[in-house]
Steps between C-alpha positions, in 0.01 A plus 500: 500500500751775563710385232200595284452815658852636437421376112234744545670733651769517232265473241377848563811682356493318170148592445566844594857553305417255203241750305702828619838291310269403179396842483826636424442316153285759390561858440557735784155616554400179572711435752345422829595705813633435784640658763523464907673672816409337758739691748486936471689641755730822616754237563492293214267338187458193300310417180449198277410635131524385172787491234495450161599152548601495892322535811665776691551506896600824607641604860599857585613644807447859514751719730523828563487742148875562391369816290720583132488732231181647256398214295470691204881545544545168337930518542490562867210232567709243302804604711266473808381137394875371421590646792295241709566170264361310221288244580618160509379230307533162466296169350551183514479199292084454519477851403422616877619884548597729769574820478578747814613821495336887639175622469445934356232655484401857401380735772226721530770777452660343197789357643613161451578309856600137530233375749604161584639171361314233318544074416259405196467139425395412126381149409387323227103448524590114325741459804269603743180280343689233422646483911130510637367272264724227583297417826188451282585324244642230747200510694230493201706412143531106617133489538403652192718288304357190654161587415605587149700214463108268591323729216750388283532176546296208289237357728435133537205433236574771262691480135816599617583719131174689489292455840211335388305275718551188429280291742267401204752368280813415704675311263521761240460892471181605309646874416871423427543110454719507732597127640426456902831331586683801252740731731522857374774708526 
């Protein structure tokens, strides 16, 4: 019983990430939304949104406003942004990114002011379906092929190339002339 509940339980995420993913194979406007931050505070924030082909986990810690030049001086707010790093970036072999570096933002004066540092996870929406799916397809897949497997399968009484009941004539089959004892393959 709980082992079916955690199939459940996973199953949830594929049914929720699957049409968002398949959307993405239509033009932009078609693309489903989806966005979520779940945490809001002075202290720190973290969202889960879309990508074109990732699922991105954001975290941001916000400290105290380190306020920099005009942004519409464009040389002095690049100067201001090297001045605090590039962000780093790295992905490994599944495709699974990181990338952490500072957070700007433009004030209500104009300014542009590193607020805080950030960690963004990207991953693959395939990677991510295909990890919670596991648990159900273990739980439910050999079931459904057994059942397939009996629909399939001749049954005793019936012409084994066509299906055709032959109780009347068992020696023979009316519809295909098929011999009884004949094994089809």
């Amino acid at each position: 019983m709980g082992f079916t509940i955690l199939a459940v339980i996973s199953l949830v995420p594929v049914i929720v990430l699957l049409p968002i993913w398949i959307s993405h194979a239509f033009p932009p406007p078609f693309w489903m939304r989806f966005s979520v931050q779940p945490i809001n505070t002075a202290q720190e924030s973290f969202s889960v949104h879309r990508s074109t082909n990732m699922l991105v986990f954001e975290h941001a810690r916000h400290t105290p406003r380190i306020v920099g030049p005009l942004a519409s001086n464009l040389s002095a707010a690049d100067a201001f942004r090297r001045w605090f790093g590039s962000p780093a970036f790295s992905m490994n072999f599944v495709r699974f990114k990181t990338m952490s570096g500072p957070v700007f933002a433009t004030g209500k004066d104009g300014r542009i002011g590193m607020i805080g540092t950030s960690q963004v996870y990207l991953v693959p929406y395939g990677l991510l379906i295909a990890a919670f799916a596991i648990l159900p397809a273990w739980r439910w897949l050999p079931g459904v092929i057994r059942r397939v497997r009996s629909r399939l399968a001749p049954r005793p009484g019936f012409c084994k190339k066509c299906g055709y009941d032959l109780r009347a004539s068992p020696d023979r089959c009316p519809e295909c002339g098929l011999p009884a004892a004949v094994e089809v393959r």
